[in-house]
N, C-alpha and C positions, 0 to 999 in steps of 0.2 A: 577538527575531528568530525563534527555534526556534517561541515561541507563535503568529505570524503567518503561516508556512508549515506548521504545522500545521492552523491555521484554514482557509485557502486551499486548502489537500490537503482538509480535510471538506466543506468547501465545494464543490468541482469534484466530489467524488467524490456529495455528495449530489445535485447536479443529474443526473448521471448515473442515478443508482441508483434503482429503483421504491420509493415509501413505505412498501407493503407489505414489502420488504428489511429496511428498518431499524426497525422497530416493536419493541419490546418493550416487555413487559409487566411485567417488573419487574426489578431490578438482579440482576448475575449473583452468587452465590453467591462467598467465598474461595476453597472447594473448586474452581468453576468456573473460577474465572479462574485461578489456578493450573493446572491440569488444559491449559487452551486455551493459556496462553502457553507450556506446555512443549512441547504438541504444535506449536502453530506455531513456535517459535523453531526445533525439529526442523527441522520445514519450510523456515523462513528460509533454516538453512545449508545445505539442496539445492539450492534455486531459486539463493542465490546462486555457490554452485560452479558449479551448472550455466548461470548467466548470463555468468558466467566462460572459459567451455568455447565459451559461442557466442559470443561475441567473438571470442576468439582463434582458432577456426577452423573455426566456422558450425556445429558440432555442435549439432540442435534440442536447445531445452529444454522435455520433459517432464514437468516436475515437478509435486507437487500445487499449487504456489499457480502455475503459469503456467497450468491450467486449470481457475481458479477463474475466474468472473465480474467484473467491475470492481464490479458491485454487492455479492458475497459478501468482496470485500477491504475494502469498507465497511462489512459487518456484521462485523465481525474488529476493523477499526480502532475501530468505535464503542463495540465490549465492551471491548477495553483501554483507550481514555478512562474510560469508567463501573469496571471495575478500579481506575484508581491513585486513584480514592476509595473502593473498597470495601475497598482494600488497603492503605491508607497507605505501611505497609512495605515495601510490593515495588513503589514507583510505577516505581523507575530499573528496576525490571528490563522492566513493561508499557512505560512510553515507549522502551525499546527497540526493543520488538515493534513499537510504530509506526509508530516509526524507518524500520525494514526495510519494515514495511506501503508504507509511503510510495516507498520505493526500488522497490518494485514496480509502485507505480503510475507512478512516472516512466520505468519501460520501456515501459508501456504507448501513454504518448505520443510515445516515439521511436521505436520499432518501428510507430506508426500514421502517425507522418511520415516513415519511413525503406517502408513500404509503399505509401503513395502520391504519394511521391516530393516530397514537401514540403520539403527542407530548403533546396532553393535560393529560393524562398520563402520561407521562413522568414527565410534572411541577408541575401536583398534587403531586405525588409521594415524587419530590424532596422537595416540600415546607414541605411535612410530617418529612423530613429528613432520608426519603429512599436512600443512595446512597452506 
């Protein structure tokens, strides 16, 4: 299941995302992916404190991954896939990063249905057994 919403998350996220985004040229380095999953996991637990904070009582969140692009959350996601095989050992730590990668993106599409007022569309929809 977890492999099938991750595919679905790459997926949505690559249509979105320019080609030129996701290109690389060659697998990231130990050093690298170690280096990126520390700094983002950093990251991870900002963005979600401070997702946190705006829930419960609208306080913006500023952080660095809320003003990354949905395509720069795809070049993030795509190094820690290419990670948990360059790194066997540290896959649980990158699918982590994912993980959270992924939790970001699913604000992305509730705060674009919560902006333009989609969700009562949304429930109609789904009550129709649109899904």
């Amino acid at each position: 299941m977890k492999n099938l919403l991750l595919a679905l998350f790459f997926v949505s996220l690559a249509l979105s995302a320019s080609q030129r985004a996701v290109s690389q040229d060659h697998a990231p380095t130990v050093e690298q992916c170690r280096a990126d999953r520390n700094l983002w996991s950093s990251q991870m637990r900002d963005y979600l404190q401070a997702e946190g904070d705006r829930m419960k009582s609208g306080t913006p969140n500023h952080t660095e991954i809320m003003k990354l692009k949905l395509s720069q959350l795809l070049v993030r996601f795509t190094e820690m896939l290419h990670c948990e095989a360059v790194d066997p050992s540290e896959a649980s730590e990158y699918y982590s990063v994912v993980e959270q990668l992924e939790l970001a993106h699913e604000d992305r599409y509730m705060l674009f249905v919560q902006r333009h007022k989609l969700e009562a569309q949304l429930f109609q929809e789904d009550d129709a057994g649109l899904r």
